[in-house]
C-alpha positions in Angstrom: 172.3 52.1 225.4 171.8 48.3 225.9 171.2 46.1 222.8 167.5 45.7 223.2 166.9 49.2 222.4 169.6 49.6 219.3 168.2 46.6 218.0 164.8 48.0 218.6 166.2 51.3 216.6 167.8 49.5 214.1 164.7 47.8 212.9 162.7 50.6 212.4 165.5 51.4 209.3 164.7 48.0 207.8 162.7 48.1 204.5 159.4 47.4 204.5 159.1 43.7 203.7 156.7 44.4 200.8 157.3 47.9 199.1 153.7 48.7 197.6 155.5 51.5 194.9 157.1 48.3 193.4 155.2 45.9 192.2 152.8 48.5 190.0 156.4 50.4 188.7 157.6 47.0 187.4 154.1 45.9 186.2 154.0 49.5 184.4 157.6 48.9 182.9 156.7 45.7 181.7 153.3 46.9 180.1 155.3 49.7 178.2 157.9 47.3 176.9 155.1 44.9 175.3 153.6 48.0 173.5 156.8 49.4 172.4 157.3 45.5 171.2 153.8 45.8 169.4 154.1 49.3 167.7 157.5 48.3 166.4 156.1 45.1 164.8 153.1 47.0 163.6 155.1 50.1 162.0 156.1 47.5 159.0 152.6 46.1 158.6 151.1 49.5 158.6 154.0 51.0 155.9 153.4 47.6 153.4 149.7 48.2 153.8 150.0 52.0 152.7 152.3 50.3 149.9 149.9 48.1 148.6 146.9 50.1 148.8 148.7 52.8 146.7 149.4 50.0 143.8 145.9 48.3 143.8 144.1 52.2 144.1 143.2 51.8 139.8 142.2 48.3 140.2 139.6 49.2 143.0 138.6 51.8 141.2 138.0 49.8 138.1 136.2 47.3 140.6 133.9 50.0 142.1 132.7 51.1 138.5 132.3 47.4 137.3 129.5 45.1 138.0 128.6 44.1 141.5 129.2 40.9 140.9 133.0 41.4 141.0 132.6 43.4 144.4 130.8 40.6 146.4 133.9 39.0 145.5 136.2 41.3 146.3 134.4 41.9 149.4 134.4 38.2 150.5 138.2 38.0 149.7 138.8 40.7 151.9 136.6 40.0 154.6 138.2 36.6 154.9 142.2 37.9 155.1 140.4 40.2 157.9 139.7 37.0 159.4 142.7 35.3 159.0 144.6 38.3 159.8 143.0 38.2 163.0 143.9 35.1 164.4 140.3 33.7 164.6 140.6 31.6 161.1 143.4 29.3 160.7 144.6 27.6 157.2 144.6 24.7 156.4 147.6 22.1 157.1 
């Protein structure tokens, strides 16, 4: 065999220069690495929110039962730490 036809052999082994399987594997591993990121920073939120619902339970029942009034306010209060958990209202510096 002369080198023009090994050469010619051997560079049909090469890899391709862009393998299409890896770009959307590493793309997937990345995506599944930011959500495991998310849940475990959520998990804690989620538990102290269970926590605190729990303790304030008589006091929003106390609430429901009172004058509305006190529940516009109540409502307000909450709809704004909605919005500032959110990210869409900032406080002020």
């Amino acid at each position: 065999m002369d080198d023009d036809r090994l050469a010619a052999l051997w560079a049909l082994d090469e890899p391709p220069a862009r393998d299409p399987a890896f770009v959307p594997a590493v793309l997937d591993r990345l995506e599944r690495r930011g959500f495991r990121t998310k849940v475990v920073r959520l998990v804690p939120l989620f538990v102290a929110t269970i926590v605190v619902c729990c303790m304030i339970a008589p006091s929003i029942d106390a609430l429901l039962q009172s004058d509305g009034a006190a529940l516009v306010i109540a409502a307000a209060g909450l709809a704004l730490a909605v919005r500032y958990a959110s990210g869409k209202l900032t406080p002020i510096r």
